[in-house]
N, C-alpha and C positions, 0 to 999 in steps of 0.2 A: 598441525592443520592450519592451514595461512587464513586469516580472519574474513570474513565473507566483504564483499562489494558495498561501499556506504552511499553510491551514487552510478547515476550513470545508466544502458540499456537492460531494462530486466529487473529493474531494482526500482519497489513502491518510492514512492512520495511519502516520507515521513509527515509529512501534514495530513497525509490523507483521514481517511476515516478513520477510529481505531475500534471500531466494532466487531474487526477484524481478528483482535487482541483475546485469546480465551485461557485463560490456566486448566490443563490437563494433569492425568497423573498416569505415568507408564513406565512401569516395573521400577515400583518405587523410586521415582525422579520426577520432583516438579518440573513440568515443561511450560514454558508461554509461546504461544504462535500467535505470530505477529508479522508484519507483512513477508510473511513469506516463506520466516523461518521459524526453525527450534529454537529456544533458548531452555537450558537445562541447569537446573542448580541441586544439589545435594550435597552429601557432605564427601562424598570421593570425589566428584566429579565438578567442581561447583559453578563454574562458569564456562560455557562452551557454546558455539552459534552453530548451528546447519541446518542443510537442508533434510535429512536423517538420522532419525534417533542410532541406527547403527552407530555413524560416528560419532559418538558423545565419549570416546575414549581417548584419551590424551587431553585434557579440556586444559586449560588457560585460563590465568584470571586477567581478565581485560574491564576495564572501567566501560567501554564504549558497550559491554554486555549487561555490565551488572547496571547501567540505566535503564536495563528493554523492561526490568521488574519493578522501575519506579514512575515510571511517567504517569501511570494512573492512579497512586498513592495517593492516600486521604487517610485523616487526622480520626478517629475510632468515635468521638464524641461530637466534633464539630463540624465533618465531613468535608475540613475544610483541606487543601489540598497541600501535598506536602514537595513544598519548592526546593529542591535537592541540589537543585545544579547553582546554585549562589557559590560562587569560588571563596575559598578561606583567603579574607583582608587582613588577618589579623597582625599585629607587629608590636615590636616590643610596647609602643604608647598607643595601640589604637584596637578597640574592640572588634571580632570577628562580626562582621554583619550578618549571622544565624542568629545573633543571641537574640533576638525579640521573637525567632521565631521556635523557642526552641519548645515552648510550651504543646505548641501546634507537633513538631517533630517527636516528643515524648508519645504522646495519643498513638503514634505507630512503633517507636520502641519499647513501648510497655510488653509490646509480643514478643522480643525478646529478651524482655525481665529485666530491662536495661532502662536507666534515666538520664539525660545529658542534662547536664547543670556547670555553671561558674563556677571553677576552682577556688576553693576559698585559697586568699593570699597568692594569687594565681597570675598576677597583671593579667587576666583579661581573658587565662588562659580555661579550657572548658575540661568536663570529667566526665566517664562516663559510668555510673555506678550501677550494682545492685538493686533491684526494685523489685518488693516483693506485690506479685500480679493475680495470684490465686483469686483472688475478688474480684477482679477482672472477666468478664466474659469470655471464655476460650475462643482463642483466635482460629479463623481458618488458615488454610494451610499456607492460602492465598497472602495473607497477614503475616502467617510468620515468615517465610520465601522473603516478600518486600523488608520485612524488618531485618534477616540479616543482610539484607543486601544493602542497605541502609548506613548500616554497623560497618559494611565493608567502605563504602562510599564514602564516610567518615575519615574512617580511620588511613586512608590512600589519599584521599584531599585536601584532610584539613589538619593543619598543622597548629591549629587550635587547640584539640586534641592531646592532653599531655597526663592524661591517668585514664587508666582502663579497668573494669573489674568484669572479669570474662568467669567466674568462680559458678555464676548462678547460669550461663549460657545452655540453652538446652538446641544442641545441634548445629550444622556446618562448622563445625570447630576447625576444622583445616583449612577454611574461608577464612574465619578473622585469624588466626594463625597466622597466615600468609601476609595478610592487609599489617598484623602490628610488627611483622619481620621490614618491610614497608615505609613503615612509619619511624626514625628515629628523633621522633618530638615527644614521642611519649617516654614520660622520667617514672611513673609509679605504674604496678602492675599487679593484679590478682589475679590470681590461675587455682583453680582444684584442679589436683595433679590427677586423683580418679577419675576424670574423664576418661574413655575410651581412646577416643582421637590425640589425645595431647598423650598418654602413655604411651602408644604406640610410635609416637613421634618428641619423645622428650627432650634425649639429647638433640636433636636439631634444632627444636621447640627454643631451649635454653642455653644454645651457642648462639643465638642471633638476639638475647638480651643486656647485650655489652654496654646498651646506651641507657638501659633501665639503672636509676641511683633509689626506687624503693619497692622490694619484693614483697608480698604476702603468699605463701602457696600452704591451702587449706587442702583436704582431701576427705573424699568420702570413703574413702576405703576403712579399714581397723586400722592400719600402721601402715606408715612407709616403705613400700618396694625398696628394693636394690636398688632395682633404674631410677629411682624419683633421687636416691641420695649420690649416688653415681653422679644425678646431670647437676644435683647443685655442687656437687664438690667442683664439678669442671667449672661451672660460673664463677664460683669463689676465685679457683686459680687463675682464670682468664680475666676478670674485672678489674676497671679505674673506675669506675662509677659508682659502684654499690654501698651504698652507707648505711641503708636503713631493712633489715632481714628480720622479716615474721613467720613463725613455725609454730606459733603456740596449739594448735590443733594435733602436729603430727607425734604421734606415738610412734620412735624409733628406738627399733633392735639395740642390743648392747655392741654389737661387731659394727654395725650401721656406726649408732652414736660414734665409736673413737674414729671411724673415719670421716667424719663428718667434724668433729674437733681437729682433728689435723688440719684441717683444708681450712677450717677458720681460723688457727694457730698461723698459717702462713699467709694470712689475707690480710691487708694493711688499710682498708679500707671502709669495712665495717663498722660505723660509730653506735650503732643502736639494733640490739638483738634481744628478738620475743622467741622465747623455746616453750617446750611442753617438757614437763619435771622429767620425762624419759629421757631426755638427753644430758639432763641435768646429774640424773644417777648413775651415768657413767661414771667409770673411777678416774679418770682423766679430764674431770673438769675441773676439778679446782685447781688442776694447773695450769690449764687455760685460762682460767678466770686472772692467776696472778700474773701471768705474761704479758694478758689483753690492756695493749697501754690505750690503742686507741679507740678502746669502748668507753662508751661514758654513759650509756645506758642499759640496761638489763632486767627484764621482764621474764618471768616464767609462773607457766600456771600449771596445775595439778588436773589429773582428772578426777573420776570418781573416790580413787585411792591412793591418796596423797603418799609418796614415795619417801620414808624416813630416811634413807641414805642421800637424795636428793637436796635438803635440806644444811646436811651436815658437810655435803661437798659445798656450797652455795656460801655457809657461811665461812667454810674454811679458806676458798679461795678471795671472798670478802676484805679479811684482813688484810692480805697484800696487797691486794687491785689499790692503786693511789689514782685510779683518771674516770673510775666511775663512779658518776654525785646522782644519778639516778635509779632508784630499785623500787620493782611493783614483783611482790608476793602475794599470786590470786588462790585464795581457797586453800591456802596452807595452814598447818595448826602450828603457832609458835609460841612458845612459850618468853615467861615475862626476859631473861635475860638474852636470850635467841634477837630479841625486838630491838631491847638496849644496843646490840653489838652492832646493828645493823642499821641503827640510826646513828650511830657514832664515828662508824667507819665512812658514810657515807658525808659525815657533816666537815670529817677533816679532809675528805677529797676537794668538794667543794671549797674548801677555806683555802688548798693548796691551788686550785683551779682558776677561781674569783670567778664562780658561779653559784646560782642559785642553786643545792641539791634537796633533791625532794626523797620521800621515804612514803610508800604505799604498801602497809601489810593488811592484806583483806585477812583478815584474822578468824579463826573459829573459836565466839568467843565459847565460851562455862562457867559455871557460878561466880569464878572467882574476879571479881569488881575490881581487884589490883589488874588485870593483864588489860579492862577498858578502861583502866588509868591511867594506863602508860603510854607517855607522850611520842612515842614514835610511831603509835598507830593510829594513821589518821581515820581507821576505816573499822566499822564495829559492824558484824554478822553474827546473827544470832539466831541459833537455830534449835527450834520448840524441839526437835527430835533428841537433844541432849538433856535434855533438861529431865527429872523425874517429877515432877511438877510442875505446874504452870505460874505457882506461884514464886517459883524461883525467877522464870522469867518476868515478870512482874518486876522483881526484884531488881533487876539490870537494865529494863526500862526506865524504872524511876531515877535510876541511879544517873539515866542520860543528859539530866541538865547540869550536871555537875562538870562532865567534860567537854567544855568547849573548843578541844581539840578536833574532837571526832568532825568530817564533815563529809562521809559517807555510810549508811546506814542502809543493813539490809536485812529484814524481818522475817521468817519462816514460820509460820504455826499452823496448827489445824483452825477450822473453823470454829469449832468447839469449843477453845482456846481463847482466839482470836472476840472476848468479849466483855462484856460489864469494864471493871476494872483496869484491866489489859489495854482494853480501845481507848478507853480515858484518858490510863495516863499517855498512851504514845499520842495521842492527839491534844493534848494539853502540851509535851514535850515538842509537836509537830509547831504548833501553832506562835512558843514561843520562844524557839531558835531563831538565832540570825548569825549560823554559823555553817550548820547541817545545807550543804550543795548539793547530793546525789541521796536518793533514798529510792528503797527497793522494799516492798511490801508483798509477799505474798500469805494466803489463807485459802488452804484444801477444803475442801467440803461444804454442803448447807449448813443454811441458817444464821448467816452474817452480817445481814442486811442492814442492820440496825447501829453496826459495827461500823460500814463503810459509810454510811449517813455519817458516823463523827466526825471520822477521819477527811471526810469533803468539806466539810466546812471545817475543819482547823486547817485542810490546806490550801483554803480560802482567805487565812490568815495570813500565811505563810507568804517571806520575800525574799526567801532566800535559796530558794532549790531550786538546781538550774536542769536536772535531770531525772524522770519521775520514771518508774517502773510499776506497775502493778499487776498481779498474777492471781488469780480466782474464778472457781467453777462457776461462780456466779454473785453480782453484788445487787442486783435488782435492777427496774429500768429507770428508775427514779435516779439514783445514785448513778446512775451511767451517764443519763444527761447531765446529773449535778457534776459531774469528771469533766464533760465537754467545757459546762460552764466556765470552771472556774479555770482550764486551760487558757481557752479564749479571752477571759481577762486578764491572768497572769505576763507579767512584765518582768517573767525571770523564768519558766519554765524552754529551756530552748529545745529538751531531747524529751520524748514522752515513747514509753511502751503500756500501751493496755493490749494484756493479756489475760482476756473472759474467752468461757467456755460456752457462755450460752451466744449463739448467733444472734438473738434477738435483742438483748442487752446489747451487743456490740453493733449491731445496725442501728439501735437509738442512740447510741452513741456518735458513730460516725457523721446522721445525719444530721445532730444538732451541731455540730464540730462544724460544720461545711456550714451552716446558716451564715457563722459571724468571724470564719477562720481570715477571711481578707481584709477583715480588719485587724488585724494580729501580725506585728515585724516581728515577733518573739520566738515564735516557733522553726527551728531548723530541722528539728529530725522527727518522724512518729514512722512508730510501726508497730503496726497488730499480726499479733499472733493468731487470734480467734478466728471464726467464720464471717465473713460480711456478707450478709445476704446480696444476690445479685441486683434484688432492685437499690443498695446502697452503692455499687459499683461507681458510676458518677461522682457520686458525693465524695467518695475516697479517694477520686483523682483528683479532685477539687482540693480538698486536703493536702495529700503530696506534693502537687506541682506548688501549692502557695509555700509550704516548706521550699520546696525547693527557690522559689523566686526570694526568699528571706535571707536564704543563704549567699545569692547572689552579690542584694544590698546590701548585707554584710560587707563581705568582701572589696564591693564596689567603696563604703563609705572608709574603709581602713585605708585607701589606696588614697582618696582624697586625704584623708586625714595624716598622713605619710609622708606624703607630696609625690608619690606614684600617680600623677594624673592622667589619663590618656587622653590624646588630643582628636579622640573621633569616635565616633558614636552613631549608630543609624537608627531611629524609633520606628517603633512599629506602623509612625505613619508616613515612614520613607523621607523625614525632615532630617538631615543630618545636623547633629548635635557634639558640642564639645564636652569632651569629657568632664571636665571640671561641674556643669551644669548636670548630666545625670547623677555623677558622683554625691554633688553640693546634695543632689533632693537623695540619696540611698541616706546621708549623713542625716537630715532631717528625720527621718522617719525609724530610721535606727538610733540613735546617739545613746541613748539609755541601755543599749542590747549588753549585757554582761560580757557575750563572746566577741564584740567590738576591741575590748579594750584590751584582751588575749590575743585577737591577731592583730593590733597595731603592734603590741609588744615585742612581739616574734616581728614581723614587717621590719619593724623599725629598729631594733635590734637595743629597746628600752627598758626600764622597769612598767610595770604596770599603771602603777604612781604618775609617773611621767608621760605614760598612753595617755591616763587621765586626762593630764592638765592638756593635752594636743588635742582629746573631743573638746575640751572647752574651750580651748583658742580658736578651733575652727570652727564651731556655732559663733563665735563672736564675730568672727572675720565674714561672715554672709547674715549679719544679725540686721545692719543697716536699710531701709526698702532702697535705697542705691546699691547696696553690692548683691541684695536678693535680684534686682531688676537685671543687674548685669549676669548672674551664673542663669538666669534664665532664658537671657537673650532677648529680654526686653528693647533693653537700652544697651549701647556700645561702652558712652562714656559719661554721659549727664541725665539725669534726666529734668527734663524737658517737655510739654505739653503744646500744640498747634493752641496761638491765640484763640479766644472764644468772643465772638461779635458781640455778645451779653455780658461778657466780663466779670462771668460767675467765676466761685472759685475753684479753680483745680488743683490736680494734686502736685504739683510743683508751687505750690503758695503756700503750702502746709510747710509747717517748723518743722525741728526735728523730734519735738514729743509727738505730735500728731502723727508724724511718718512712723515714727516706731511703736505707735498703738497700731495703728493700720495695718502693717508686716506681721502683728501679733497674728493677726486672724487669716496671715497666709501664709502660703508653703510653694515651693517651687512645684510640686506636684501638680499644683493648681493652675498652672501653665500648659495651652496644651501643645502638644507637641513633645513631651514629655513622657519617658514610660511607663505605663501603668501594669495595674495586672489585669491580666487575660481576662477580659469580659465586663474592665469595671468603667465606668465614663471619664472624660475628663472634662475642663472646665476654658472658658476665656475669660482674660481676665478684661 
């Protein structure tokens, strides 16, 4: 069908009114009439214009349609309006001019379960993730229509745009489909292959992923179709791009599994591969594993019922692999020498490599205090259900400050359990690590209350967890705000999940979270599992988007600190700015962030050690109020002050102790013209 008339005898005046403009629904297809015409989106049919719903067969995806569902777009909170048509600036040194607005554009992707944020270590590039919305006010249809259309718009324009997570999309699935065949700027990609739409369409789905180099494909099905291992084996075969493959979810067949090792036997491109143990207990992995020269990474997790033969192929193809220095065993039971073999083999790849290899066995520990003693496990779970008393686990708690190896920790017990003694000592061990990074705490049942009271103030103490988990039917409301609390002061927690069951706890949580979360660069990730009551909804966005904007200056401050600086910048109040200046203030207000000094390392391709000494050279290098004046845009090159007819003193007659007491009490943020967050003031100086 040839596209309808944009101008001309017969044809409205897009200026005109748009009162005109109404969203209808007929026979299950959104329509908008708008001057004149249909516009029709669904998931067969999704972009098509006419003057009759009859012909909405054959539709077309055309960008000039998928605007007719965005010009009246508005932001879910702010009602502010959502400016769609800004063309992608973006280039290797120069930021995409959406980014100040992408807070405002989030408020209408929330509807479709999606968040647009700054790629971490990204030059400047954007992502567009997972976002769980449940607490969100259910959107009208109206809402969700404009939000994929949104996702489409994206993803056909902006080449910004270089990771997609489509896994949580609910509907027009052969809209973004089409848009990311579309797009080959996008390098990373998430897909649940149980979709409807994407199964139907897999092999085609997965022969126009040629320019993707990182896969994840989750699925809600129980195991893996034929067709889902069919369309990866063709990708395998067909790809130069593909380095990094995730599967840890799917549970594949035994017939499945060796064809699916075949096809990554003869792929040369794959460096880093996450399986689930069913593909692992095929009988033909561990010959794969001793082939695979150019893996160097290898992940595999268990499900409910850890696969014994899995384990033994794993280590058997172990010994021979010489090019893999990284291995994560999630939820396996291995025993004390299984752990030895597997930190040995991996320590001489590494030594043969001249890299750093690392060893992660999430272990299942038991009484026995030799297997949390053993130095290749950096990662200790312990679970009340093995135990025949509780005072055993007592036992392996106390036992934890002895191992300052461990530096993830994951607790399981009943509530009943989870108290006196037990609470003490993990909250006495909580409080005085400074070794323990990742800790996972859960407790079933009432009457714990008193329990999680300790454990907040010892991880009040705490400065060294950089990712917090918590799982409980209920911890009280007192203790929820005390979570928010000491979140918000924490200057090391960057990843948080609270997981309560009472809604009511979790909405005094949220809202105390939201009071002082803007004041907080620490936080990049949170996500609840619980119920948020809808009058918390706001607040929860409040929360996310500040995550997400943290994530941002992250990234932002590594790129300065690197010497990846881009030379352009648009703030939100339309003042074009150099990159070096919003970078210099992301550095400021980050520099202490733990995950700073892991993406310069990666960036920059250094030791950690040496990220280090680069945040401190580059605070010293804008530490001067002459070179703060310059990344702000104060001053070009001197500064300099207009004579004063009184001949008082100014700030150019000040020394340099005085100038650098001065600069103490300021920050480039304090400039305005500068980006801030969404809704917060700024200043002149």
């Amino acid at each position: 069908m040839p596209p309808p008339k944009t101008s001309g005898p017969g044809v409205p005046d897009t200026a005109a009114d748009d009162r005109n403009a109404e969203f209808i629904q007929s026979r299950h297809i959104y329509v908008l009439r708008k001057h004149g015409l249909l516009y029709f989106l669904d998931a067969e049919y999704p972009v098509v214009a006419a003057s009759d719903p009859e012909t909405a067969s054959g539709a077309t995806y055309t960008n000039s349609f998928i605007t007719a569902f965005l010009e009246d777009a508005k932001g879910s909170f702010t009602g502010a309006p959502i400016d769609f048509g800004q063309a992608c600036t973006a280039t290797e040194h120069r930021t995409c001019q959406i980014v100040p607005r992408v807070s405002i554009w989030n408020e209408l992707l929330c509807h479709a379960r999606l968040q647009l944020r700054e790629l971490s270590g990204g030059q400047g590039q954007l992502a567009l993730v997972a976002a769980e919305t449940r607490f969100l006010p259910k959107p009208t249809k109206e809402e969700r229509t404009q939000a994929a259309s949104l996702v489409y718009w994206l993803l056909t324009t902006h080449r910004c745009v270089a990771s997609v997570d489509i896994s949580v999309f609910d509907g027009h699935d052969q809209l973004i489909c089409h848009a990311m065949w579309a797009n080959p700027s996008i390098k990373t990609l998430k897909f649940d292959s149980g979709s409807l739409k994407i199964r139907q369409n897999l092999f085609t789905f997965v022969a126009f992923l040629g320019h993707v180099e990182e896969l994840e494909c989750t699925t809600s099905l129980d195991r893996a179709d034929d067709c889902l291992v069919a369309a990866l084996g063709s990708l395998l075969r067909s790809t130069t791009s593909l380095r990094s493959l995730k599967l840890s979810s799917l549970l594949v067949e035994k017939k499945g599994a060796r064809r699916l090792l075949e096809e990554l036997s003869a792929n040369g491109t794959v460096k880093e591969l996450s399986i689930h143990d069913s593909l692992a207990d095929c009988s033909t992995f561990d010959e794969y594993l001793r082939c695979a020269t150019n893996l160097t990474s290898l992940s595999v997790s268990t499900g409910l019922s850890p696969r014994k033969g899995a384990l033994k192929q794993i280590l058997a193809g172990l010994v021979e692999n010489t090019s893999i220095t990284d291995v994560t065993l999630e939820d396996f039971i291995v025993e004390f020498k299984s752990a030895e073999l597997v930190f040995k083999k991996c320590a001489e790849s590494s030594d043969e490599s001249d890299t750093d290899g690392k060893v992660l066995l999430r272990s299942c520990v038991t009484n026995d205090i030799d297997v949390l003693s053993c130095q290749a496990s950096t990662a200790a779970v312990i679970w009340g259900q093995l135990f025949s008393d509780s005072g055993q686990v007592l036992k392996v708690v106390r036992h934890l400050p002895c191992c300052s190896h461990i530096t993830s920790l994951k607790l399981e017990v009943t509530a009943s359990d989870f108290g006196g003694e037990l609470a003490s000592a993990l909250a006495d061990y909580i409080s005085l690590t400074d070794m323990l990074q990742k800790l996972s705490l859960q407790s079933w049942g009432q009457g714990a209350s008193a329990s999680w009271k300790t454990i907040v103030q010892s991880l009040s103490q705490n400065t060294s967890i950089r990712k917090l988990q918590l799982f409980a039917n209920t911890v009280g409301r007192d203790n929820a705000e005390g979570f928010a609390d000491l979140v918000n002061a924490s200057r090391t927690i960057s990843k948080l999940s609270f997981n309560v069951l009472n809604p009511y706890e979790v909405g005094a949580f949220v809202r105390r979270l939201s009071k002082a979360v803007r004041d907080n660069y620490t936080l990049l990730n949170i996500v609840i599992h619980g119920e948020v009551p809808k009058n918390s909804a706001e607040n929860w966005f409040t929360v996310r988007e500040t995550a997400r904007h943290n994530t941002g200056l992250v990234a932002l401050a590594s790129q300065f600190v690197a010497g990846c600086r881009r030379d352009g910048y648009v703030t939100e109040f339309n003042v074009p700015a150099t990159c070096s200046r919003y970078c210099a203030q992301a550095l400021e207000l980050v520099s202490s962030h733990t995950a700073l000094v892991k993406e310069i390392s990666e960036l920059a391709s250094v030791t950690e050690k040496e990220a280090s000494s680069m945040v401190q050279k580059s605070l010293a290098d804008i530490a001067s109020m002459l070179a703060f004046m310059q990344k702000a845009g104060v001053v070009n090159s001197k500064l300099e002050c207009h004579p004063r007819e009184d001949k008082q003193l100014q700030l150019d007659d000040l020394n340099e102790d005085c100038l650098r007491l001065v600069r103490s009490y300021l920050k480039i943020s304090d400039v305005r013209g500068i980006l801030q967050r969404p809704g917060q003031l700024t200043f002149e100086m």
